[in-house]
C-alpha positions, 0 to 999 in steps of 0.5 A, a space after each residue: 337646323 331643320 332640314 327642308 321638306 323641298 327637294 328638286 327631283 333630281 336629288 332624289 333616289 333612283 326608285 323614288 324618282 321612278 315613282 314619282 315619274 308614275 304619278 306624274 303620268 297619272 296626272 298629266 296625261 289627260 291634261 296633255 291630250 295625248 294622241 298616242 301612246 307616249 313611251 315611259 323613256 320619253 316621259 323620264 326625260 321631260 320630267 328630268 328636264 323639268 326638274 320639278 320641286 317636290 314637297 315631303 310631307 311627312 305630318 299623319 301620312 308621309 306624302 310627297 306633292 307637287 309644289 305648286 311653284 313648279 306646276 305650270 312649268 312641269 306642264 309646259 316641259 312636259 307638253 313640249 317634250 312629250 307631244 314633240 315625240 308623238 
């Protein structure tokens, strides 16, 4: 049996977590329209609460994507959690 290329955030390693955390931020910060300058412990916590489900795409060059399932709901927790903090 193959194993699936979806994995929820939260089963995955420590390192590639704080990773993934960095691209998320990169992604989503002009989306929120932020007022200030958001720290990263907040953003470790709404992306934790979210718990997206990730993609490992392994085809020419390995990735790892947002599914689009979790997009929507990524960016709620995340406009939530991050602009109650401001």
């Amino acid at each position: 049996m193959a194993a699936s290329p979806y994995r929820r955030f939260s089963s995955i390693c420590p390192t590639v977590q704080a990773l993934v955390i960095r691209l998320i931020q990169e992604e989503f910060t002009a989306l929120l329209n932020l007022t200030a300058e958001v720290p990263e412990v907040a953003w470790a916590r709404a992306v934790v609460l979210a718990d997206p489900i990730l993609l490992y795409c392994t085809a020419q060059e390995p990735a790892i994507r947002l599914c689009p399932e979790s997009y929507q709901q990524l960016l709620a927790c995340l406009q939530q959690e991050l602009t109650s903090t401001e």
